[in-house]
PDB file of N, CA, C and O in Angstrom:
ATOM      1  N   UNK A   1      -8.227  -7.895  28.524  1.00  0.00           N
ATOM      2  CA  UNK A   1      -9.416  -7.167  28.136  1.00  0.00           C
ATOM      3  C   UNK A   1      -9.135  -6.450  26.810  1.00  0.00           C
ATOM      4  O   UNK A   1      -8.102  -5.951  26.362  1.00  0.00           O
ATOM      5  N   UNK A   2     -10.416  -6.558  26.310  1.00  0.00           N
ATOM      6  CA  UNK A   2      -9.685  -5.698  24.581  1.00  0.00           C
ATOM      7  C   UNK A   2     -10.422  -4.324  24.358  1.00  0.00           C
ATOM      8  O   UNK A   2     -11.469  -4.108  24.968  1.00  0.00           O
ATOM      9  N   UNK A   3     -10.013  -3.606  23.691  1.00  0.00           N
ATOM     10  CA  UNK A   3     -10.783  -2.233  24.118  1.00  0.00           C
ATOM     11  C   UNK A   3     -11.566  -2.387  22.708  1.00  0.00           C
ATOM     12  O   UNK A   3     -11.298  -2.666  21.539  1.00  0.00           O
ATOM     13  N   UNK A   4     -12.857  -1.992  23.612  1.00  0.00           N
ATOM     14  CA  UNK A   4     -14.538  -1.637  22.830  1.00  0.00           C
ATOM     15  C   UNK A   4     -14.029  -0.846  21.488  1.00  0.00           C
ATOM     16  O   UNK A   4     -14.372  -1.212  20.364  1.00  0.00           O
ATOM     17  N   UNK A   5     -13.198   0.245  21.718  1.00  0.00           N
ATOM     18  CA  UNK A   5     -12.985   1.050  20.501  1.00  0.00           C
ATOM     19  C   UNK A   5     -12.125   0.970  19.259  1.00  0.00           C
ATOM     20  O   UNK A   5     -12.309   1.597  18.216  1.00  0.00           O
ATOM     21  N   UNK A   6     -10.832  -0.182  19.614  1.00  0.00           N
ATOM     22  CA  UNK A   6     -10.310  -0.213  18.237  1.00  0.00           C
ATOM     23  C   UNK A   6     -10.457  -1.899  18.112  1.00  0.00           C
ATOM     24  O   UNK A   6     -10.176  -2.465  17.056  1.00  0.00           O
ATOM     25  N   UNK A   7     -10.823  -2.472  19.040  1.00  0.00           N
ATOM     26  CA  UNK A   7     -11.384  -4.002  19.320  1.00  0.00           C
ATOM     27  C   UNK A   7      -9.596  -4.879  19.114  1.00  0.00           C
ATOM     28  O   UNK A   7      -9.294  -5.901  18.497  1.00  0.00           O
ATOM     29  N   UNK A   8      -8.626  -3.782  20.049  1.00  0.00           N
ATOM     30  CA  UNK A   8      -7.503  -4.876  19.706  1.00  0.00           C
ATOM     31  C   UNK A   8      -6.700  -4.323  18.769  1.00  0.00           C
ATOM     32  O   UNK A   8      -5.522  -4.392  19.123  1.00  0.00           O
ATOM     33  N   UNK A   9      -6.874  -3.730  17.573  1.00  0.00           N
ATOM     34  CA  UNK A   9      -5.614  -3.166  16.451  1.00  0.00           C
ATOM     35  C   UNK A   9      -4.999  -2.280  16.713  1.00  0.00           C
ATOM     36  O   UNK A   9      -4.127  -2.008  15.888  1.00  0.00           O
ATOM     37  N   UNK A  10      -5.108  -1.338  18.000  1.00  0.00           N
ATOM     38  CA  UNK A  10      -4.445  -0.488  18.433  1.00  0.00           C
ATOM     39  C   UNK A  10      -4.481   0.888  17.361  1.00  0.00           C
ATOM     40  O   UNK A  10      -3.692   1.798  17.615  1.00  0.00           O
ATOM     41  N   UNK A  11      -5.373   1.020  16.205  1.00  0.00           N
ATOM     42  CA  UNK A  11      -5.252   2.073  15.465  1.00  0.00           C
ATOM     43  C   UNK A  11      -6.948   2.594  15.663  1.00  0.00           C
ATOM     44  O   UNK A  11      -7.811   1.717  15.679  1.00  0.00           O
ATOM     45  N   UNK A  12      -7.356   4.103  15.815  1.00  0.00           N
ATOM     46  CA  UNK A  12      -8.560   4.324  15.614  1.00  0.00           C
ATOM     47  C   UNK A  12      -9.231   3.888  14.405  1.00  0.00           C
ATOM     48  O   UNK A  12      -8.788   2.966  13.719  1.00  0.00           O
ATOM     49  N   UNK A  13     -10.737   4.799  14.011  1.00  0.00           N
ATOM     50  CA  UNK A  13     -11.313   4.100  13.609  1.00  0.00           C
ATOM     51  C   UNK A  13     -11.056   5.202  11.694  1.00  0.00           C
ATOM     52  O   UNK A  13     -11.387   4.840  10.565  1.00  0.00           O
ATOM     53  N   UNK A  14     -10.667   5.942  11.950  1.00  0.00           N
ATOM     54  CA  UNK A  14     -10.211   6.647  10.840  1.00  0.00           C
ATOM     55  C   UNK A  14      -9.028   6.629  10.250  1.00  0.00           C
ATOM     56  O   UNK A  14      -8.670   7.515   9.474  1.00  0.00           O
ATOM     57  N   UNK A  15      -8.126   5.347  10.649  1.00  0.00           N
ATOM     58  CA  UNK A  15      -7.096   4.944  10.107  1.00  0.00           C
ATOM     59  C   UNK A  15      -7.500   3.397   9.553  1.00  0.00           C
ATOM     60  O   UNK A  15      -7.028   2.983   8.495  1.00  0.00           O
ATOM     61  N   UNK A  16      -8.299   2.693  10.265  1.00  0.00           N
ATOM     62  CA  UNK A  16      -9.112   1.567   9.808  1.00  0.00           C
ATOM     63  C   UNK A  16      -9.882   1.895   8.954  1.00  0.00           C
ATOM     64  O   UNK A  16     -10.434   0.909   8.464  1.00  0.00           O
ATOM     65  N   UNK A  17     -10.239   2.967   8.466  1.00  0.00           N
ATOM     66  CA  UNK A  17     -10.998   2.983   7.050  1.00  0.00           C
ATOM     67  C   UNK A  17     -10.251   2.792   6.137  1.00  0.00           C
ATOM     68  O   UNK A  17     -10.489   1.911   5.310  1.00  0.00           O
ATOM     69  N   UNK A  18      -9.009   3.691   6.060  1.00  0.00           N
ATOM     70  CA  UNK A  18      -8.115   3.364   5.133  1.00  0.00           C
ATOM     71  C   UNK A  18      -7.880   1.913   4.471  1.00  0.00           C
ATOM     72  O   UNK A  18      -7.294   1.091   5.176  1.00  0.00           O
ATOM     73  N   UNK A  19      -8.249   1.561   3.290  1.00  0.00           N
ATOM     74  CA  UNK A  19      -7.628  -0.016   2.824  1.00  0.00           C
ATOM     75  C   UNK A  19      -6.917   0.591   1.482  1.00  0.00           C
ATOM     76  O   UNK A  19      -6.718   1.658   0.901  1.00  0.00           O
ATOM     77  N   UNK A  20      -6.661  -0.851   1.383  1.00  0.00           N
ATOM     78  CA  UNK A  20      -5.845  -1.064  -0.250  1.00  0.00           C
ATOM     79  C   UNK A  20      -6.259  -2.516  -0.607  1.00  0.00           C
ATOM     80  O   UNK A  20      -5.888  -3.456   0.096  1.00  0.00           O
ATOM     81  N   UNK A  21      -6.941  -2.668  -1.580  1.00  0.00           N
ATOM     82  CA  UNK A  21      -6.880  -3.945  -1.698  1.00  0.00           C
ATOM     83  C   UNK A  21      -8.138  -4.426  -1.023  1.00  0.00           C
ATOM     84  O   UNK A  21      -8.598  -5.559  -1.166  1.00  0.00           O
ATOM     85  N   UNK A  22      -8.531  -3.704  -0.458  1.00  0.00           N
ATOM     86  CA  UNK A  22      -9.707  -4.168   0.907  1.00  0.00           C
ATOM     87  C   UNK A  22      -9.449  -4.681   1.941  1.00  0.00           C
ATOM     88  O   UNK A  22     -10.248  -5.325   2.621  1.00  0.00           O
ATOM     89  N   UNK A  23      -7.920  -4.395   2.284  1.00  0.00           N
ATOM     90  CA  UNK A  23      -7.075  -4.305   3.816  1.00  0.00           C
ATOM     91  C   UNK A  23      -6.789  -3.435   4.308  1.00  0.00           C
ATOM     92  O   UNK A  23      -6.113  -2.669   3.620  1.00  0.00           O
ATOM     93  N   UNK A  24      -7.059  -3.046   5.580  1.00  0.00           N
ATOM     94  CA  UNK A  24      -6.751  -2.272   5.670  1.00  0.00           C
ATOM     95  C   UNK A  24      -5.322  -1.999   7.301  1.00  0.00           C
ATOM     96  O   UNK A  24      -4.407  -2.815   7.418  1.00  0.00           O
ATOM     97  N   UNK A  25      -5.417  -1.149   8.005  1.00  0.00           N
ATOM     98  CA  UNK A  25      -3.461  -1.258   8.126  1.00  0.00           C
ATOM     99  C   UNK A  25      -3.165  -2.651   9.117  1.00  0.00           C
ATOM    100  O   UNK A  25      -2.074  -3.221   9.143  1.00  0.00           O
ATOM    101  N   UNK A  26      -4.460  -3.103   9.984  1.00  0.00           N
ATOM    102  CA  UNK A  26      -4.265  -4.322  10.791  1.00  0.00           C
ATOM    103  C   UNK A  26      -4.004  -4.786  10.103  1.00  0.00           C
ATOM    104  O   UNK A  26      -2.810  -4.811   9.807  1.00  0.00           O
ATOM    105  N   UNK A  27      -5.295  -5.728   9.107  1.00  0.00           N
ATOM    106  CA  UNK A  27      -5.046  -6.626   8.412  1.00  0.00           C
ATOM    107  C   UNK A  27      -3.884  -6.850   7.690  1.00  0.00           C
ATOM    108  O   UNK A  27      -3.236  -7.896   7.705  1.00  0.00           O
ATOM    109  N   UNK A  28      -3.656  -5.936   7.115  1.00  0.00           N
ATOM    110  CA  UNK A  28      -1.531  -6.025   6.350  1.00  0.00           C
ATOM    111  C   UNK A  28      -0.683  -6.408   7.493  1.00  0.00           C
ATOM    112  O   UNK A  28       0.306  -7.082   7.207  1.00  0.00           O
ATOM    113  N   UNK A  29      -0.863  -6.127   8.663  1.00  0.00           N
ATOM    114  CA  UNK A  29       0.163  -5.978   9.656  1.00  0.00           C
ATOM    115  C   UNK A  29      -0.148  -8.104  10.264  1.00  0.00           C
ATOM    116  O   UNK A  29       0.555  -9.090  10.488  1.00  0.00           O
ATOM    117  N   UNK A  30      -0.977  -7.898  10.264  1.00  0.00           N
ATOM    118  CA  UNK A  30      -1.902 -10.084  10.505  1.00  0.00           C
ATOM    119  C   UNK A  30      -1.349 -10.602   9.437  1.00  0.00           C
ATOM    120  O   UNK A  30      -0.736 -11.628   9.731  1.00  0.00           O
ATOM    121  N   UNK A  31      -1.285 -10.246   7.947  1.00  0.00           N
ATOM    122  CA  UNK A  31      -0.764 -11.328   7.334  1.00  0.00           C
ATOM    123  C   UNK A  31       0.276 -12.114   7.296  1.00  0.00           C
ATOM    124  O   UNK A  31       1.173 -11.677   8.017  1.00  0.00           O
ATOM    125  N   UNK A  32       0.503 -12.949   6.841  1.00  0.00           N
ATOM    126  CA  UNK A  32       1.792 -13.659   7.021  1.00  0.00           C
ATOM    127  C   UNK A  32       2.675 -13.183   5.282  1.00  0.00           C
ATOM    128  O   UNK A  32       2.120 -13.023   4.194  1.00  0.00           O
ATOM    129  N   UNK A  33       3.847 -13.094   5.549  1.00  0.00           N
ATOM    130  CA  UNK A  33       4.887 -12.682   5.211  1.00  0.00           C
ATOM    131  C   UNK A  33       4.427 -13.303   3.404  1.00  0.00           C
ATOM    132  O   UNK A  33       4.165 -12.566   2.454  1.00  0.00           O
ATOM    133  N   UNK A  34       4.443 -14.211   3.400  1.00  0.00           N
ATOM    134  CA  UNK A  34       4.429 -15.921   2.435  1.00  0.00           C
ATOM    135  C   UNK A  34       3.165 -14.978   1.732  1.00  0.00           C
ATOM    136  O   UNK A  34       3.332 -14.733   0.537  1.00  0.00           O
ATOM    137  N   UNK A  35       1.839 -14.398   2.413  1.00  0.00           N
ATOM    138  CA  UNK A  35       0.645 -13.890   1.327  1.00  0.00           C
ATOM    139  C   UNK A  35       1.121 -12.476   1.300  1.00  0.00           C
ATOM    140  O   UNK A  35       0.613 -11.822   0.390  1.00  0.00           O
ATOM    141  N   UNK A  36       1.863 -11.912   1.968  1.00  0.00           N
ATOM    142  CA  UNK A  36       2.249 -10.236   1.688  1.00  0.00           C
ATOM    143  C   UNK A  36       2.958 -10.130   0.025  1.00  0.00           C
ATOM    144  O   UNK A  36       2.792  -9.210  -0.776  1.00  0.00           O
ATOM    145  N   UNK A  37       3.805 -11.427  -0.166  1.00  0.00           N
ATOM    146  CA  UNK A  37       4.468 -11.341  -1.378  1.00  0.00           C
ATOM    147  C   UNK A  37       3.674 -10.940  -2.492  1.00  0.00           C
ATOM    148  O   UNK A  37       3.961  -9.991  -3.222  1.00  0.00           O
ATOM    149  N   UNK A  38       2.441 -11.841  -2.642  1.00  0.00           N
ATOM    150  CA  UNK A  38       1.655 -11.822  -3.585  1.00  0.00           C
ATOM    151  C   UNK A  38       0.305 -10.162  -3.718  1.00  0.00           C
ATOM    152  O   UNK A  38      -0.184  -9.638  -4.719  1.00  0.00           O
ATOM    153  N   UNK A  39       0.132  -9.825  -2.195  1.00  0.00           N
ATOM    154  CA  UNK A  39      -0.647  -8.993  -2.311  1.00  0.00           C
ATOM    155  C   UNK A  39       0.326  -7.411  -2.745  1.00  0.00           C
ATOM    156  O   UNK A  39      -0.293  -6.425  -3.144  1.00  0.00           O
ATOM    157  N   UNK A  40       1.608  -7.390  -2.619  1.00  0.00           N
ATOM    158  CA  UNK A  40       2.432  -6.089  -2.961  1.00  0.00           C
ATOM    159  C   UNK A  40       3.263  -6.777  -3.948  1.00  0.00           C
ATOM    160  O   UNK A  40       4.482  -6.737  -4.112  1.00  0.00           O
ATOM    161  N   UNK A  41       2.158  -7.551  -4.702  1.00  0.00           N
ATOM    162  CA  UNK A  41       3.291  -7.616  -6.126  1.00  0.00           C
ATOM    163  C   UNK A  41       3.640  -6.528  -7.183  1.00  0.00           C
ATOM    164  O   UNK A  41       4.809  -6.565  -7.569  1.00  0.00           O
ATOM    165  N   UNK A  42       3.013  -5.772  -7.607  1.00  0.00           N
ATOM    166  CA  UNK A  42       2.948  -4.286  -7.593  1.00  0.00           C
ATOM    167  C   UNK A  42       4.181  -3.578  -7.277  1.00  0.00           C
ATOM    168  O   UNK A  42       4.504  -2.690  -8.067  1.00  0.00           O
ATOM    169  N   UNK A  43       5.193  -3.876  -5.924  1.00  0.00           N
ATOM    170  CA  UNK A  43       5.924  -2.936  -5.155  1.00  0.00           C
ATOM    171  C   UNK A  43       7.481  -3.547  -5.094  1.00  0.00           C
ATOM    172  O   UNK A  43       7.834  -4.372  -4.250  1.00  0.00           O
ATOM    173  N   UNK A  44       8.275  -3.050  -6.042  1.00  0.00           N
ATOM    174  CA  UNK A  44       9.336  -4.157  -6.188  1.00  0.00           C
ATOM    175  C   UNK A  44      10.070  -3.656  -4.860  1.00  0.00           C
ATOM    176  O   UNK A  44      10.974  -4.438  -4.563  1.00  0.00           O
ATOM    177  N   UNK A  45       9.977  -2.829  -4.175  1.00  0.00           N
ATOM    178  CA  UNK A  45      11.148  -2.955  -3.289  1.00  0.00           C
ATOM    179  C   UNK A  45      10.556  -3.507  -1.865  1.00  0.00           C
ATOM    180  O   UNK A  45      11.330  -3.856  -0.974  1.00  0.00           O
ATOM    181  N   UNK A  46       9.432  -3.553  -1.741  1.00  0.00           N
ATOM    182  CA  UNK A  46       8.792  -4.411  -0.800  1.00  0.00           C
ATOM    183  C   UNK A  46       8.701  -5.857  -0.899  1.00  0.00           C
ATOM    184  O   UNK A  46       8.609  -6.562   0.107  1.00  0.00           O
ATOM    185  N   UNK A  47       8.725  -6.333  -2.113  1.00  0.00           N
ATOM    186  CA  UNK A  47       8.875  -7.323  -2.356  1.00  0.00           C
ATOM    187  C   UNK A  47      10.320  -8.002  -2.092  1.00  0.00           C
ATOM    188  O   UNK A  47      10.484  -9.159  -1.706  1.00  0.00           O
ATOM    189  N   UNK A  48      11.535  -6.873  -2.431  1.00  0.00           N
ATOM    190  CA  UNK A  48      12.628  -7.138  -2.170  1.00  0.00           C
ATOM    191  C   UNK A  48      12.782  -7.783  -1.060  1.00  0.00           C
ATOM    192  O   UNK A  48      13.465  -8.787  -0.854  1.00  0.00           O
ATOM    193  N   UNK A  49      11.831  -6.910  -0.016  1.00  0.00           N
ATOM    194  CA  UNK A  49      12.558  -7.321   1.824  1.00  0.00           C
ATOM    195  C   UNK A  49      12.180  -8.588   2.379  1.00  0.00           C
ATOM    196  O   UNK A  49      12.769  -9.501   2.958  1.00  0.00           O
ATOM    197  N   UNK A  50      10.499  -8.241   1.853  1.00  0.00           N
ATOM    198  CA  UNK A  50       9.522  -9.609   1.539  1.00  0.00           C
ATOM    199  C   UNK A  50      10.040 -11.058   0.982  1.00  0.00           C
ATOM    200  O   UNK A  50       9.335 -11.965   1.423  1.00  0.00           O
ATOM    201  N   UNK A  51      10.860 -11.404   0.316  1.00  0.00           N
ATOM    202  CA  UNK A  51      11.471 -12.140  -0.240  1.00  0.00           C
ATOM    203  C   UNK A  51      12.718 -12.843   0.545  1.00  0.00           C
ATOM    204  O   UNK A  51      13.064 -13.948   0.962  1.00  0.00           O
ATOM    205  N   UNK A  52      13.163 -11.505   0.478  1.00  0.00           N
ATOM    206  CA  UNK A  52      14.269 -12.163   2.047  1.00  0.00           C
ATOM    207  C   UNK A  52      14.466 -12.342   3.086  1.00  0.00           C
ATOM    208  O   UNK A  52      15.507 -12.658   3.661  1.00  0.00           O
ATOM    209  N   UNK A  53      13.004 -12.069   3.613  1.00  0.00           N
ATOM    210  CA  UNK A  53      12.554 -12.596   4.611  1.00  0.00           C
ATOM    211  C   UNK A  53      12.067 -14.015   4.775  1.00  0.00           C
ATOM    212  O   UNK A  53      12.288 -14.644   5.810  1.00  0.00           O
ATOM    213  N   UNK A  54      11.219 -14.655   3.469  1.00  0.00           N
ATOM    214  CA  UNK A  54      11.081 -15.821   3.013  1.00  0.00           C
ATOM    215  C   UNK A  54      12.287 -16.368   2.775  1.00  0.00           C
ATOM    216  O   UNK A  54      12.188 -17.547   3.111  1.00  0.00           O
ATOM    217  N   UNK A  55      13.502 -16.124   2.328  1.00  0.00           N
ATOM    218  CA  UNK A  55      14.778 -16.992   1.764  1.00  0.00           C
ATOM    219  C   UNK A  55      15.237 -17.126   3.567  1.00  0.00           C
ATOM    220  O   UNK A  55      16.328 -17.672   3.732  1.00  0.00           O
ATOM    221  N   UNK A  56      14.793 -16.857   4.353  1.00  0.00           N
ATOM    222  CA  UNK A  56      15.761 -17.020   5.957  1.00  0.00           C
ATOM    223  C   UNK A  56      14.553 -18.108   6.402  1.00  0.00           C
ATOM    224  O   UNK A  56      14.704 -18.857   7.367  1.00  0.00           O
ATOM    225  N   UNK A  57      13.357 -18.098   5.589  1.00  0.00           N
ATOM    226  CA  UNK A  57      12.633 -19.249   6.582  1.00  0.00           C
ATOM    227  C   UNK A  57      11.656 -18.374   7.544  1.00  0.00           C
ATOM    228  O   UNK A  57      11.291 -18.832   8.627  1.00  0.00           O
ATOM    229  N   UNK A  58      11.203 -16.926   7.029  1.00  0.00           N
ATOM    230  CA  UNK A  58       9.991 -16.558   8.039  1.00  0.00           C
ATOM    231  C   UNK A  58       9.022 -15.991   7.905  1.00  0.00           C
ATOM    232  O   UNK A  58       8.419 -15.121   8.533  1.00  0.00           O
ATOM    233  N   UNK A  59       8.759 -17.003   6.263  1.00  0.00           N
ATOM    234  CA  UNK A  59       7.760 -16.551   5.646  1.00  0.00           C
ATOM    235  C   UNK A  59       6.122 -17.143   6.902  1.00  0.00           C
ATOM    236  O   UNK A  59       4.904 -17.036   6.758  1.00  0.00           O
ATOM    237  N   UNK A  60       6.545 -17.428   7.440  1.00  0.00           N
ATOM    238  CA  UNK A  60       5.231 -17.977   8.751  1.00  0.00           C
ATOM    239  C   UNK A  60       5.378 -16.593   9.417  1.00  0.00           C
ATOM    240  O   UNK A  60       4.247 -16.536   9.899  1.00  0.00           O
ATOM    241  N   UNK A  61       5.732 -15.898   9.640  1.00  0.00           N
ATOM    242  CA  UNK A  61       5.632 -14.881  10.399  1.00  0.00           C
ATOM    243  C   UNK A  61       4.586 -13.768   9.805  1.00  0.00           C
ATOM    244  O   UNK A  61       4.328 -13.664   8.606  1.00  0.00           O
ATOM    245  N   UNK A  62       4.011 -12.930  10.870  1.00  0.00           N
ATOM    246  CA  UNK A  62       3.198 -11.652  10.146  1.00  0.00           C
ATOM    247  C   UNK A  62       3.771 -11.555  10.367  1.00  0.00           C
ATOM    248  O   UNK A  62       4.584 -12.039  11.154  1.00  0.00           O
ATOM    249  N   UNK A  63       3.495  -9.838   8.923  1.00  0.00           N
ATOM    250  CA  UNK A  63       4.114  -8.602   8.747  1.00  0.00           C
ATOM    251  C   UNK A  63       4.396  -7.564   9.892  1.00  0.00           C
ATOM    252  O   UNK A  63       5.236  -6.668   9.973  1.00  0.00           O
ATOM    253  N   UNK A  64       3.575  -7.916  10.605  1.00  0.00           N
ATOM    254  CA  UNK A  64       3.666  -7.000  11.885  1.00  0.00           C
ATOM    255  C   UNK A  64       4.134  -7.318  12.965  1.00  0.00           C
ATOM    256  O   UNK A  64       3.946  -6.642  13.976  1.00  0.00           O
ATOM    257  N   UNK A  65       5.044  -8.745  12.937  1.00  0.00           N
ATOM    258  CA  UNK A  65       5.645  -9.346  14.121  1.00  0.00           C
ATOM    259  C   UNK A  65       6.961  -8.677  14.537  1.00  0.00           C
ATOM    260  O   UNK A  65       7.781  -8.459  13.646  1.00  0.00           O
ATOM    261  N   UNK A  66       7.160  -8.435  15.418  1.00  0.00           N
ATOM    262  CA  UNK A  66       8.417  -8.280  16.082  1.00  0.00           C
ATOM    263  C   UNK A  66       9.539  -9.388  16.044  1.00  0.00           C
ATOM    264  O   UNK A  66       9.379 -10.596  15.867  1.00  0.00           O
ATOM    265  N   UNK A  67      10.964  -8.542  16.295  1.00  0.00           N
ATOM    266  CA  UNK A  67      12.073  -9.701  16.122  1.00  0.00           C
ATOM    267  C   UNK A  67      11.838 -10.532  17.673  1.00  0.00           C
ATOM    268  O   UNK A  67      11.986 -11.749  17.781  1.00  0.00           O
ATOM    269  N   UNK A  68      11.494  -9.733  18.685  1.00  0.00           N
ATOM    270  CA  UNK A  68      10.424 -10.668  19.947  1.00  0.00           C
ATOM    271  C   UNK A  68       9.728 -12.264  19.261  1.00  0.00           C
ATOM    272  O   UNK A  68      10.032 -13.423  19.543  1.00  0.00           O
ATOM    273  N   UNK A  69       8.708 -11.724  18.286  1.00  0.00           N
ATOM    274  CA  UNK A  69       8.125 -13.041  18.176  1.00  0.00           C
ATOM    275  C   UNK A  69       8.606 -14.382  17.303  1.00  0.00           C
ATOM    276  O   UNK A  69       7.966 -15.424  17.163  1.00  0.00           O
ATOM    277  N   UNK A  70      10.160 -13.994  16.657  1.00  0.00           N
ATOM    278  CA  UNK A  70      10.583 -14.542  15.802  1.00  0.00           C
ATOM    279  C   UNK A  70      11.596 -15.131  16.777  1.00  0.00           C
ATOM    280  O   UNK A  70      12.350 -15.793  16.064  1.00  0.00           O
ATOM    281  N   UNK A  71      11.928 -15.212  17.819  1.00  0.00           N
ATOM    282  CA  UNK A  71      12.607 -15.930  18.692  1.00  0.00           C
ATOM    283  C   UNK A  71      11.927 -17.754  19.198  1.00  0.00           C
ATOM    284  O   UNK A  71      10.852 -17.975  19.756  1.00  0.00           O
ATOM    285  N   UNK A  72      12.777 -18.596  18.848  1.00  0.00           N
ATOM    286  CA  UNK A  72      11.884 -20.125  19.401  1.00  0.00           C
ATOM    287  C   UNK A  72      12.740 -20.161  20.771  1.00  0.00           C
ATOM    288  O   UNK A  72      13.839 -19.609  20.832  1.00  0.00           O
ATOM    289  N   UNK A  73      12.344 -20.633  21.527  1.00  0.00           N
ATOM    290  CA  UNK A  73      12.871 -21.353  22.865  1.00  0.00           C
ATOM    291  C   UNK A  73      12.921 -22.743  22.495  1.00  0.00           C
ATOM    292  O   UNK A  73      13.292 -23.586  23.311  1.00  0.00           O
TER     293      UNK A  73
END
């Protein structure tokens, strides 16, 4: 069941106003790693981590994934 009030992002609705870019903190947290590069090009040390996260192969992953979801069986 997903709740009526944050519909799933787990953040209220006055932290969802907040954007950058016209994202705002879900949406950064949904993207995948591979488009984070380009949207915090701007941010060299984010880019740093961002980057080497892509050089290991997980640039398929969102930003907001856990080392949980980065596990294959």
């Amino acid at each position: 069941m997903t709740c009526q009030n944050c519909k799933g992002t787990r953040f209220n609705q006055d932290t969802l106003a907040i954007t950058y870019k016209g994202k705002n903190i879900s949406d950064v947290l949904d993207m995948r790693i591979e488009d984070a590069v380009g949207f915090f090009a701007n941010f060299p040390a984010i880019i740093r981590i961002l980057k080497t996260l892509m050089d290991v192969g997980l640039g398929y992953m969102a930003v907001g994934s856990g080392i949980d979801d980065s596990v294959r069986w």
